[in-house]
C-alpha positions as a Markdown table, in Angstrom:
| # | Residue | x | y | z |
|---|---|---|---|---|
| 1 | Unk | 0.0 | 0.0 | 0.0 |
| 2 | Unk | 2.8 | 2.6 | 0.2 |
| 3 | Unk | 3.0 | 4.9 | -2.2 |
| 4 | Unk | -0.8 | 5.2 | -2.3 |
| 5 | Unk | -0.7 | 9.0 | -1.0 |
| 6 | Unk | 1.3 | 10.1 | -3.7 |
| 7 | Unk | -1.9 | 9.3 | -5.8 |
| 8 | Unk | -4.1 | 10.6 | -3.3 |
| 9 | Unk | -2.2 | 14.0 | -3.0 |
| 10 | Unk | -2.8 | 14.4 | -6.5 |
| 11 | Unk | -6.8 | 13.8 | -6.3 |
| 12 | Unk | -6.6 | 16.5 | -3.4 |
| 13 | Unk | -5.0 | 18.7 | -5.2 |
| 14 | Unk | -7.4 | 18.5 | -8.4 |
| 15 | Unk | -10.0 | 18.2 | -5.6 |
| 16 | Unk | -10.0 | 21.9 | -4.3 |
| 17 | Unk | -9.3 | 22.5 | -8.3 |
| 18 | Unk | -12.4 | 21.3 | -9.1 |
| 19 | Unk | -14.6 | 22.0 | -5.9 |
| 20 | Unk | -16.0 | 25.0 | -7.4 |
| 21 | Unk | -17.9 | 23.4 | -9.7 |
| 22 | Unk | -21.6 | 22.2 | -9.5 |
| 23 | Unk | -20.4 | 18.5 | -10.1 |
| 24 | Unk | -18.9 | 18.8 | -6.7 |
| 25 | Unk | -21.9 | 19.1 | -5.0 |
| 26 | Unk | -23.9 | 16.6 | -7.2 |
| 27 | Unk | -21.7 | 13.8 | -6.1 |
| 28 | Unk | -22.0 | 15.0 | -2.7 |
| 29 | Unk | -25.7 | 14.5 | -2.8 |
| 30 | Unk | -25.7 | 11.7 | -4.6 |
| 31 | Unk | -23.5 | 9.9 | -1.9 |
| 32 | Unk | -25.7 | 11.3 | 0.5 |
| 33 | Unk | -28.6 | 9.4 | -1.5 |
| 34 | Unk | -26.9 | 5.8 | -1.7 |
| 35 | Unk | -25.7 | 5.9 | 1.8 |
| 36 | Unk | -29.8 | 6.7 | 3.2 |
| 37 | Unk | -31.1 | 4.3 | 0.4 |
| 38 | Unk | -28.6 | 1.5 | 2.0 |
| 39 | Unk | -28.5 | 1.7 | 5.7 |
| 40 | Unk | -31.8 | 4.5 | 6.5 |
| 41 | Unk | -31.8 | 7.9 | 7.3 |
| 42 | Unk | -30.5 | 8.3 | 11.0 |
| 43 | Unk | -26.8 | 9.3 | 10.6 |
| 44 | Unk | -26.7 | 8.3 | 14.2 |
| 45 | Unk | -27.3 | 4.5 | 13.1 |
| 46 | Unk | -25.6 | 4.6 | 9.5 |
| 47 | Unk | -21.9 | 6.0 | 9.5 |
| 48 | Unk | -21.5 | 5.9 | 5.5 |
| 49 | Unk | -24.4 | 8.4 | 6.3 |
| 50 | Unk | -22.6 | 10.0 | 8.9 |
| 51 | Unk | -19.2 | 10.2 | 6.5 |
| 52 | Unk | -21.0 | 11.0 | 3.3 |
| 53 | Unk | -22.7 | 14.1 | 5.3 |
| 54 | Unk | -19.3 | 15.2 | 6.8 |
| 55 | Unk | -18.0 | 14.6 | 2.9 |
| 56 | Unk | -21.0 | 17.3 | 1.8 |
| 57 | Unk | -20.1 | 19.3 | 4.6 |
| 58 | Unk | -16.3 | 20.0 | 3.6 |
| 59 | Unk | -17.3 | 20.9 | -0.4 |
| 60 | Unk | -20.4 | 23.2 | 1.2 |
| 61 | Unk | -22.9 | 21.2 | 0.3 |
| 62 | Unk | -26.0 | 23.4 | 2.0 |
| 63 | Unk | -27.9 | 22.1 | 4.7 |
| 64 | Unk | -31.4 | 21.8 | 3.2 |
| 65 | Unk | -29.8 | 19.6 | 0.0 |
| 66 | Unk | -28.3 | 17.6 | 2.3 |
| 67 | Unk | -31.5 | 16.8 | 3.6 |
| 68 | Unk | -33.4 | 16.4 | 0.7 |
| 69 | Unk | -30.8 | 14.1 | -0.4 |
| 70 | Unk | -30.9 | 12.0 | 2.8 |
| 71 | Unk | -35.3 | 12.2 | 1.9 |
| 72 | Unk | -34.4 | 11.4 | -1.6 |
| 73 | Unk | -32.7 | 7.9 | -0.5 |
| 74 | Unk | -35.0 | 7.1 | 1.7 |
| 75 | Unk | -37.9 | 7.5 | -0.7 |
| 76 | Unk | -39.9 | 10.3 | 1.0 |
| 77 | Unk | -38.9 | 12.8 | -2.3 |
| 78 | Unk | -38.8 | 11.7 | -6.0 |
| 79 | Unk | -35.2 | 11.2 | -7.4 |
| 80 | Unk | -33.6 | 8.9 | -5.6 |
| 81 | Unk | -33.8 | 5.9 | -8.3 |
| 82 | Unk | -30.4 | 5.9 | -9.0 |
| 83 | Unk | -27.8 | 3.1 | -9.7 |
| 84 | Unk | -24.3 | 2.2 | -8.3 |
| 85 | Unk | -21.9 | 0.8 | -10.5 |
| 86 | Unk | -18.5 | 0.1 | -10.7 |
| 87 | Unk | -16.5 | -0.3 | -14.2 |
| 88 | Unk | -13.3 | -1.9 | -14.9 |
| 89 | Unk | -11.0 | -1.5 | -17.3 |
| 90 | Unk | -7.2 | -0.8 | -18.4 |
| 91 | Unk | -5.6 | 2.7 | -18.6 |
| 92 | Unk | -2.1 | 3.2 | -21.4 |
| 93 | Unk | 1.0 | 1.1 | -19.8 |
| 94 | Unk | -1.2 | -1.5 | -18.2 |
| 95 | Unk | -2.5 | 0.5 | -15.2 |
| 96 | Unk | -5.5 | -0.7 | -13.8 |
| 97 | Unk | -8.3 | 1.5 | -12.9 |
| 98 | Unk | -11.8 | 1.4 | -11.3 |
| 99 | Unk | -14.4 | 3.7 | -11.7 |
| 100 | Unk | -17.3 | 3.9 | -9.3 |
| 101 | Unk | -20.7 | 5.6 | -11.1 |
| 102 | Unk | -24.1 | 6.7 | -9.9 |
| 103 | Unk | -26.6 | 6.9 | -13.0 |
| 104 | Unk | -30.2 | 7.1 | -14.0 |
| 105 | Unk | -29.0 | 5.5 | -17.1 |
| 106 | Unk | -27.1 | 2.8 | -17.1 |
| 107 | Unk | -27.0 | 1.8 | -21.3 |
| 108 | Unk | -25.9 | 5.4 | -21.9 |
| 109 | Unk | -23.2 | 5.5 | -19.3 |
| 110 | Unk | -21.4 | 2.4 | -20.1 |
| 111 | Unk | -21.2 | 3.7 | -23.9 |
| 112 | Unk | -19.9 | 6.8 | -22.7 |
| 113 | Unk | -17.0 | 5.0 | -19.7 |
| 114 | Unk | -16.5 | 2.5 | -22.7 |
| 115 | Unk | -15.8 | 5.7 | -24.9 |
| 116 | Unk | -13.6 | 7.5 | -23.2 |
| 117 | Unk | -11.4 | 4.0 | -22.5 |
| 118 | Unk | -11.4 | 3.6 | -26.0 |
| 119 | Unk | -10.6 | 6.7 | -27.3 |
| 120 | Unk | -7.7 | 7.4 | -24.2 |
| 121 | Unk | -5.6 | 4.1 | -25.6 |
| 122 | Unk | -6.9 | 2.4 | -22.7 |
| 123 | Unk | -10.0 | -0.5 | -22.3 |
| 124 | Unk | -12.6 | -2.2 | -20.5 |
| 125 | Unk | -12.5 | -4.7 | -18.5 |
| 126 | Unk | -14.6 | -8.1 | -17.3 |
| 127 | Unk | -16.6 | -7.5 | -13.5 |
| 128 | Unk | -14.0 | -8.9 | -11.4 |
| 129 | Unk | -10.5 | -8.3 | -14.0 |
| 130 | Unk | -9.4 | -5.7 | -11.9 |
| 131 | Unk | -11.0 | -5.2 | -8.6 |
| 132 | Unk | -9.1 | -8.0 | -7.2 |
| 133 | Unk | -6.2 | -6.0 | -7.4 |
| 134 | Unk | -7.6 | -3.6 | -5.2 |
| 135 | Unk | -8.6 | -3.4 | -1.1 |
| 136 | Unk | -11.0 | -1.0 | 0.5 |
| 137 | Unk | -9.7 | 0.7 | 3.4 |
| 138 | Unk | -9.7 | 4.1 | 5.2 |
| 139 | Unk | -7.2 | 6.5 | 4.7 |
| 140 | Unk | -6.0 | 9.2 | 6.5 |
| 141 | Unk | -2.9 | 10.9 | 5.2 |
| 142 | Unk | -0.7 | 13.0 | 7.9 |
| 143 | Unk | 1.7 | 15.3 | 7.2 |
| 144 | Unk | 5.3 | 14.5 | 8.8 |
| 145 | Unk | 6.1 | 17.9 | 9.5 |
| 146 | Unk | 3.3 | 18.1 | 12.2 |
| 147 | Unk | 3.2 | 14.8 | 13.7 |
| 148 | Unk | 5.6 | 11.9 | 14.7 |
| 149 | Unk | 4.7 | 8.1 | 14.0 |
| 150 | Unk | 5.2 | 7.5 | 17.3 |
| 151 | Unk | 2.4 | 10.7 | 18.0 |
| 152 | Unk | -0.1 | 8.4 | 15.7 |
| 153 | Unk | 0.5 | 5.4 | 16.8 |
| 154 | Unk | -0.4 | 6.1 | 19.8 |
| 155 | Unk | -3.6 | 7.7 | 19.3 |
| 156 | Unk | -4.7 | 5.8 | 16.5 |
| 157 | Unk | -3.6 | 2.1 | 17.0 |
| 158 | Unk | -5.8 | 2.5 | 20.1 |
| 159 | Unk | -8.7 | 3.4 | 18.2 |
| 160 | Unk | -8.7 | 0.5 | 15.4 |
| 161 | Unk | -5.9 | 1.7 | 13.0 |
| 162 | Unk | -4.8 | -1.3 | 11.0 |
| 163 | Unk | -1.3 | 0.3 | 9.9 |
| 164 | Unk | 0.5 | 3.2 | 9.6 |
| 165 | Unk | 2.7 | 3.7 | 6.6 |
| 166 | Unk | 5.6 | 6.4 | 5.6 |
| 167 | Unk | 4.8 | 7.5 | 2.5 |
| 168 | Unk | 8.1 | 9.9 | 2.0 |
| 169 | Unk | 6.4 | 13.2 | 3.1 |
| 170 | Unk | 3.5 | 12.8 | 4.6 |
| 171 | Unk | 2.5 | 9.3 | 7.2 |
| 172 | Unk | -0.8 | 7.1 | 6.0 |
| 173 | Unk | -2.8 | 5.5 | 8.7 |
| 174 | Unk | -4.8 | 2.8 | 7.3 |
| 175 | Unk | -8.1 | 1.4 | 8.5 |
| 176 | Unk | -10.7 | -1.4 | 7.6 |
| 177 | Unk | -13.7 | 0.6 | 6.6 |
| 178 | Unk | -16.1 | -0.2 | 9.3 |
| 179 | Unk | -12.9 | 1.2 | 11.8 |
| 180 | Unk | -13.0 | 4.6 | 9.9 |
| 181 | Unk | -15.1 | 6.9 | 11.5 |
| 182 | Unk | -14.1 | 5.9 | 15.0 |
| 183 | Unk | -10.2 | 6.5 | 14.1 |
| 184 | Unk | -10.8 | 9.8 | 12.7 |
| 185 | Unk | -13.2 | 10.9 | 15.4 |
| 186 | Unk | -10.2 | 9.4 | 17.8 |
| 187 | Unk | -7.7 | 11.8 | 16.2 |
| 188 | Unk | -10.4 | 15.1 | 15.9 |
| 189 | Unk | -11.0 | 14.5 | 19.6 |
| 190 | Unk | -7.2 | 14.4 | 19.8 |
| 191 | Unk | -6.8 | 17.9 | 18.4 |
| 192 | Unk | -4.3 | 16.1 | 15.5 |
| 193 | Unk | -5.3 | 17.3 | 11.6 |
| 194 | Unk | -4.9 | 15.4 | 8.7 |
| 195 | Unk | -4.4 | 16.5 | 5.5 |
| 196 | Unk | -7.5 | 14.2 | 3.8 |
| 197 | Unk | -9.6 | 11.4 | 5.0 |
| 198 | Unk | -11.8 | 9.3 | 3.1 |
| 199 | Unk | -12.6 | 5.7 | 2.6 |
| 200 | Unk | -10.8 | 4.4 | -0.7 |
| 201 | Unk | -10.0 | 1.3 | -3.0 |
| 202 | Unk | -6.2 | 0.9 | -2.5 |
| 203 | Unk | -4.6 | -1.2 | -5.2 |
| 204 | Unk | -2.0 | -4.0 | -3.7 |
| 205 | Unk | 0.7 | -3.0 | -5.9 |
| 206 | Unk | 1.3 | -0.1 | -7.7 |
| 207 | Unk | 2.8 | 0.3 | -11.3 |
| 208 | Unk | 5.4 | 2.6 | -12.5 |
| 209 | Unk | 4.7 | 4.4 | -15.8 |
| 210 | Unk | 6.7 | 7.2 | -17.6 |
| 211 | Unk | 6.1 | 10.8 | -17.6 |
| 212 | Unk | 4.5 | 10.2 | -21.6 |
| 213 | Unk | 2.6 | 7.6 | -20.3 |
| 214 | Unk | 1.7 | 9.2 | -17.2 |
| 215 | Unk | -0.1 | 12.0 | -18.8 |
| 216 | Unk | -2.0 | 9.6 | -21.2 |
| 217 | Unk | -3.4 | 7.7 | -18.4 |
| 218 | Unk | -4.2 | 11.4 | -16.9 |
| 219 | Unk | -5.9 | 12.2 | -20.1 |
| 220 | Unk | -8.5 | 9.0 | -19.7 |
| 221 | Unk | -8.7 | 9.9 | -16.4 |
| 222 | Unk | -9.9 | 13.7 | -16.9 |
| 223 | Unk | -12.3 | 12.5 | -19.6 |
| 224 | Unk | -13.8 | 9.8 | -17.3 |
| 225 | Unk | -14.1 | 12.4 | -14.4 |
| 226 | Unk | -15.7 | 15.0 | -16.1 |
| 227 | Unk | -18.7 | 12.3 | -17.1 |
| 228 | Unk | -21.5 | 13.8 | -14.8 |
| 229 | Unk | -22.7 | 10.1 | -13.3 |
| 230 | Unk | -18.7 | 9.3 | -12.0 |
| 231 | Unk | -18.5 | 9.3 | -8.2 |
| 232 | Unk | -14.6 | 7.7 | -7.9 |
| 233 | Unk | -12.2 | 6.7 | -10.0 |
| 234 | Unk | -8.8 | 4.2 | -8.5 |
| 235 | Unk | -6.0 | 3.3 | -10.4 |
| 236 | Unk | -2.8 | 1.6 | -9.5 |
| 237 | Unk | -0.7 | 3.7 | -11.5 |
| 238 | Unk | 2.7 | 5.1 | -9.5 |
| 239 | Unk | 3.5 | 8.6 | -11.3 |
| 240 | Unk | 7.3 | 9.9 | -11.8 |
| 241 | Unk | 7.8 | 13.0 | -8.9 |
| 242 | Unk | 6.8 | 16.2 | -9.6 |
| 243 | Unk | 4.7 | 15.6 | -13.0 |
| 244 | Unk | 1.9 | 17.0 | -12.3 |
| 245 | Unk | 3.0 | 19.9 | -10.1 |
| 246 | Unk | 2.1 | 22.6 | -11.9 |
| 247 | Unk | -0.9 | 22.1 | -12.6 |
């Protein structure tokens, strides 16, 4: 799993690119939507709920669209007949990549994800090609400067952390996704901030491409994220230091 922030530093970065536009909040909801139509509409009793909500919270999601979102899932508004689905396929130099949609339309959304693998040098992939490769876990990424291992150890360990990895600058404390919530809440209450949180596929092994091919896999990636029905997209892909800094 190490290396895995250096992908994840990159999606934060693009993140807060990208967070004024309206797609922000319509995944926000949308998570908000899956997570009430799954486990209810008590945040209390459902902690994707709880972390979907928190999720809406950061991009400033407003209050009364998060709760029409949470009424949306559990069917007291119109709207919330959406699908989740999760594609597979192959990005340039072999990287595999999964991408996570929600859709009212599921015949024109494949076309489209097929599409954009297609036309990026990249394709797609059987149910079950690629997902193997990856594990779902909780990540929360700290940055060295601030904190010691030894500081997170001890705080998170305690709370259900599973490991906690150096990832060069910055320290990764991974958790099994039920564990989550209750080892970030551990280090909030601690007073420790982290520099993103969220629960993510993380690929076993990660594979080194080139900066050419580094910025073709980017290219399929920026198509596939500007679709309006992607929630996530994973890849295992490790990318030379420093490519995309200025961007």
């Amino acid at each position: 799993m190490a290396g895995h922030s250096k992908w994840a530093n990159i999606q934060h970065r693009k993140g807060r690119q990208d967070a004024k536009k309206a797609k922000f909040f319509t995944k926000a909801a949308k998570d908000i939507i899956l997570a009430a139509k799954a486990g209810g509409g008590n945040p209390e009793d459902n902690s994707a709920l709880r972390l979907a909500i928190q999720k809406a919270k950061a991009v400033n999601l407003p209050k009364d669209k998060i709760d029409n979102a949470i009424k949306k899932g559990t069917g007291e508004l119109a709207g919330g007949d959406i699908l989740e689905i999760l594609y597979e396929g192959y990005a340039p130099g072999g990287v595999a990549m999964l991408v996570e949609v929600c859709t009212d339309n599921k015949n024109r959304v494949v076309a489209e994800i097929r599409h954009a693998f297609t036309k990026h040098g990249g394709n797609m992939a059987e149910a079950g090609a690629v997902s193997y490769m990856f594990n779902k876990k909780g990540v929360i990424v700290f940055d060295k400067e601030k904190y010691s291992e030894d500081d997170l150890m001890e705080v998170g360990l305690e709370a259900g952390a599973e490991d906690i990895v150096d990832d060069g600058e910055v320290f990764t404390v991974y958790t099994e996704p039920g564990d989550f919530m209750a080892v970030q809440q551990a280090f909030t209450d601690a007073g420790m901030e982290f520099n993103s949180a969220e629960v993510s596929q993380v690929p076993e092994n990660l594979i080194e491409v080139d900066e050419a091919t580094g910025r073709k896999v980017m290219n399929l990636y920026d198509t596939l994220e500007d679709n309006d029905d992607t929630q996530n997209i994973y890849m295992n892909a490790d990318f030379p230091e420093g490519l995309f800094d200025d961007e």
